[in-house]
C-alpha positions in Angstrom: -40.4 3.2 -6.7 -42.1 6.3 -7.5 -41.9 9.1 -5.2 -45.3 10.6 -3.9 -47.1 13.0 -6.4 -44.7 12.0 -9.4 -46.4 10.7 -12.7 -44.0 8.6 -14.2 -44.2 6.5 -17.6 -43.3 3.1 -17.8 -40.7 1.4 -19.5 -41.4 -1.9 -21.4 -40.6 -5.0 -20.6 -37.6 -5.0 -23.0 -35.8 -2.5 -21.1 -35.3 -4.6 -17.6 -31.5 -4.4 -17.1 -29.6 -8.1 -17.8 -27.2 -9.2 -15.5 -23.4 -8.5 -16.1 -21.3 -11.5 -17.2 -18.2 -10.9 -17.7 -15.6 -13.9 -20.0 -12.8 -14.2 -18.8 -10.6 -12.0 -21.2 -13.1 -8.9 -19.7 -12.3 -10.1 -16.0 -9.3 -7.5 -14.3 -5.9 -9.6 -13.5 -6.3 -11.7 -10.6 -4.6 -11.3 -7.1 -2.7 -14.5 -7.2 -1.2 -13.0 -10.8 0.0 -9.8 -9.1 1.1 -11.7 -6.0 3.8 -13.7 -8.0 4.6 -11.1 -9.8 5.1 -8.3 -7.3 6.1 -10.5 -4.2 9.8 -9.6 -4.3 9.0 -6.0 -3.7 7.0 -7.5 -0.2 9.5 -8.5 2.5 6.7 -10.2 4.0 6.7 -12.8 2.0 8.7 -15.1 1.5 10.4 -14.7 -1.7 13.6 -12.9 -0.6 14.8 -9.6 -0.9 15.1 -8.1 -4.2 17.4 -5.2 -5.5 15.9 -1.9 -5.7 16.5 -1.8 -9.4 14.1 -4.5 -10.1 11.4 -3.5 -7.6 11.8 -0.2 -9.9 11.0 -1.9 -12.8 8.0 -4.0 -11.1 6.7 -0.7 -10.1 7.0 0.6 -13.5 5.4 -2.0 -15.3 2.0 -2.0 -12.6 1.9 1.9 -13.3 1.9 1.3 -17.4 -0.6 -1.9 -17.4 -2.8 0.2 -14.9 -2.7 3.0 -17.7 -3.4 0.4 -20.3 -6.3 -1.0 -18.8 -7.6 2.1 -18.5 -7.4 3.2 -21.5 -9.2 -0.2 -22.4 -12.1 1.1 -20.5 -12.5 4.0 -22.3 -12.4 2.3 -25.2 -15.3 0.1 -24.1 -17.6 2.9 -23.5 -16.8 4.6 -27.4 -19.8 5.1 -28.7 -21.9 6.2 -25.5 -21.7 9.1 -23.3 -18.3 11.1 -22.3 -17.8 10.1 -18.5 -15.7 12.8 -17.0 -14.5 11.7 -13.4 -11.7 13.8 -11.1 -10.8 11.7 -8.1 -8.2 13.6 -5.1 -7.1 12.7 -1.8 -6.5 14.7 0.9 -5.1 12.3 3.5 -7.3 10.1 3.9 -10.5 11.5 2.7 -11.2 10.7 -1.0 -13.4 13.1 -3.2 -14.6 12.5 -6.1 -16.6 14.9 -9.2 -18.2 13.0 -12.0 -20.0 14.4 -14.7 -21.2 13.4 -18.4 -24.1 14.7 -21.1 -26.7 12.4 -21.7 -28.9 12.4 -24.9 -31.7 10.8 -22.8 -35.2 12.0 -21.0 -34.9 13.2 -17.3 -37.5 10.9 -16.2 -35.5 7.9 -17.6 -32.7 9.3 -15.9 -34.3 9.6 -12.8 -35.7 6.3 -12.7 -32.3 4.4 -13.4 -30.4 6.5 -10.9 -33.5 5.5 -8.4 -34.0 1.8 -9.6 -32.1 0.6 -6.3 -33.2 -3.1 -6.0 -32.0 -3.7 -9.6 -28.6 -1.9 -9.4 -26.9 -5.3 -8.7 -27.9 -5.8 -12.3 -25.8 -3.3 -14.4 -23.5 -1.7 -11.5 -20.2 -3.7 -11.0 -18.8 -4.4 -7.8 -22.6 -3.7 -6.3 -24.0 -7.3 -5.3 -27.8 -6.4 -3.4 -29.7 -3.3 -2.6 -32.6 -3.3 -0.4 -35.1 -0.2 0.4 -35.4 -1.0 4.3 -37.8 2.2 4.7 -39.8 4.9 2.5 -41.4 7.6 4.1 -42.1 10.3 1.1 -39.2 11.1 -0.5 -36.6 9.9 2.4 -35.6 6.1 2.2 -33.0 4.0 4.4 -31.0 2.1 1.7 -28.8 -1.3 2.6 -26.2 -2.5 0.0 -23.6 -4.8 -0.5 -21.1 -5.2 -3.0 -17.1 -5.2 -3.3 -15.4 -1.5 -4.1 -12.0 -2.6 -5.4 -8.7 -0.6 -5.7 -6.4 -2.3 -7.9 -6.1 -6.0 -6.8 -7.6 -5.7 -3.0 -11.6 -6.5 -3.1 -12.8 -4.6 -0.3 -16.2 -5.9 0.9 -18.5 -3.2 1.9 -21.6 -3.0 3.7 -23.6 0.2 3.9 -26.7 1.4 4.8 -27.6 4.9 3.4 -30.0 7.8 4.5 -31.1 9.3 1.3 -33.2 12.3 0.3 -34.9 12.8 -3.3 -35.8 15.8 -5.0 -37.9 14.2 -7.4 -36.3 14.2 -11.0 -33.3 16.4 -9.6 -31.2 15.7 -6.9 -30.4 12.5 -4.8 -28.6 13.2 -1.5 -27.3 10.2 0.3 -25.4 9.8 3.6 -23.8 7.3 5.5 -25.5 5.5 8.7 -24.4 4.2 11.7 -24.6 0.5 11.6 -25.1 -2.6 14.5 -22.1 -4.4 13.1 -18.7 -4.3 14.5 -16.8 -1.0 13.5 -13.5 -3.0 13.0 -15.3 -4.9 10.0 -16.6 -1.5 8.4 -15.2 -0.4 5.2 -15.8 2.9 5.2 -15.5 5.4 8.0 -17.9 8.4 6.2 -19.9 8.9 3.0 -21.6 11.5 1.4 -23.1 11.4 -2.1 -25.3 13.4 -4.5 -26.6 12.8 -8.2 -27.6 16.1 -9.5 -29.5 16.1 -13.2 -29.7 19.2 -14.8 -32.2 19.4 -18.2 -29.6 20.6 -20.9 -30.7 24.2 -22.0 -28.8 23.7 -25.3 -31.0 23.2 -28.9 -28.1 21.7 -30.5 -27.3 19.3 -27.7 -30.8 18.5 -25.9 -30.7 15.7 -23.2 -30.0 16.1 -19.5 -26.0 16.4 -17.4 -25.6 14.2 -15.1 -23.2 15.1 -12.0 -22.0 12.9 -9.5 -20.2 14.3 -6.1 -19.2 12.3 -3.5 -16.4 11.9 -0.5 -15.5 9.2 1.4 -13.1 7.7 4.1 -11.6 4.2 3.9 -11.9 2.7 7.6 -8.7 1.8 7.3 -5.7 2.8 4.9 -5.1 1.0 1.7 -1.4 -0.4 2.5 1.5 1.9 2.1 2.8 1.2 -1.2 -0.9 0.6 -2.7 -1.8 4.3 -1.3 0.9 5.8 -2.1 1.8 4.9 -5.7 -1.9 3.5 -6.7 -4.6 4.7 -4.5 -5.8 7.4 -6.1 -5.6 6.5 -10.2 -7.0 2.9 -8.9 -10.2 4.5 -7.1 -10.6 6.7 -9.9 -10.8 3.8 -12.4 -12.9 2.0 -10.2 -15.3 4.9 -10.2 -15.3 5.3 -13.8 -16.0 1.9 -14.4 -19.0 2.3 -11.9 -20.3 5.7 -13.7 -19.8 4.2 -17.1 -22.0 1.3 -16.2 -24.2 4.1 -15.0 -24.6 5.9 -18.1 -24.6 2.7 -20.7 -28.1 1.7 -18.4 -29.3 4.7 -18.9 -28.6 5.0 -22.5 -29.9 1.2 -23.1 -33.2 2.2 -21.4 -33.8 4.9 -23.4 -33.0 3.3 -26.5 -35.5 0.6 -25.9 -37.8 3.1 -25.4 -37.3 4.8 -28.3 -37.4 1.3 -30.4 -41.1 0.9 -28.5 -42.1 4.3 -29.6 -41.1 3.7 -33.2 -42.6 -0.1 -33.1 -46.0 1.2 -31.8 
């Protein structure tokens, strides 16, 4: 996957990314679990109407265990690199800023952030990547995966325009698809990965920054959007960045256990 007139190095076998699995005590509370739970507060369904003090409570109680399990992925990533993500809405137009140090080689970076048919493999919620076309450093990307916001799984289906500045900058845009726009997820999308070599002695690696913005094809449901929609998209993006950054960190690390081996 190298783009034209880059010399890369190769990692060793050791360093192919293994697939996520995930026990069951790892896995994020099921919809069926939040249904019963939150189904009073629904007048759709058919569990009666509830008084508003409980529904205040119910509320409550999502809002501190969607706190909690945040904080429990944080605590996963202890030990690796800081992610910093900002998410904000703006009606309907997410935007998110993501950014974290990494103690790692650019190229190794690079090659991660660029390793598209294996993302499936350490990216959560992304389920198949193909390159449909290269020409230089512009590729049409197809994926597939779930993006979830808090118990709704929405299935998306993209396929990407991007641009590489090799070993700096990947710009990536949303296509027009064949499929039926009533089944698309996402209206727009624009992305870009920036890496930036740190010019620090005491703290020598590379920043990675992440920038994107994006508009759901169709609104998360009221309560969801309005009480939810922007802490649960930002978890979900940590989580995603995170996974980012522990495959790059694993990558290098296995390089630097080849190094000392040989």
């Amino acid at each position: 996957m190298a783009p034209a007139g880059v010399l890369r190095q190769r990692l060793p076998q050791a360093a192919v990314a293994q697939p996520i699995v995930q026990t069951p005590s790892e896995q994020a509370p099921s919809v069926i679990m939040f249904a019963q739970r939150f189904s009073p507060c629904f007048p759709s369904l058919p569990a009666g109407r509830p008084t508003a003090s409980r529904c205040r409570r119910l509320l409550w109680a999502a809002l501190l265990g969607s706190f909690a399990w945040a904080i429990g992925l944080a605590a996963a990533a202890e030990g690796s690199a800081v992610a910093q993500v900002e998410v904000r809405r703006d009606g309907a137009v997410y935007t998110v800023r993501a950014s974290a140090q990494l103690a790692a080689e650019q190229w190794v970076v690079w090659e991660t952030l660029t390793d598209y048919e294996r993302l499936r493999e350490f990216v959560p919620g992304v389920t198949r990547t193909r390159v449909l076309t290269r020409n230089g450093n512009q590729l049409s990307i197809e994926q597939s995966g779930v993006f979830t916001v808090l118990f709704l799984d929405l299935p998306v289906q993209l396929r990407l325009a991007v641009v590489h500045v090799p070993q700096t900058t990947v710009l990536a845009r949303l296509l027009p698809t064949a499929a039926d726009a009533s089944e698309a997820t996402l209206r727009n999308f624009s992305g870009r990965y920036t890496l930036s070599p740190s010019r620090s002695p005491q703290r020598p690696g590379v920043r990675l920054d992440y920038d994107a913005e994006f508009e759901l094809a169709a609104p998360l449901p009221a309560l969801v959007g309005t009480l939810f929609g922007v802490s649960a998209v930002r978890q979900t993006m940590r989580e995603q960045f995170a996974a980012m950054l522990r495959e790059i960190e694993r990558r290098q690390a296995a390089l630097a256990r080849a190094g000392d081996a040989g």
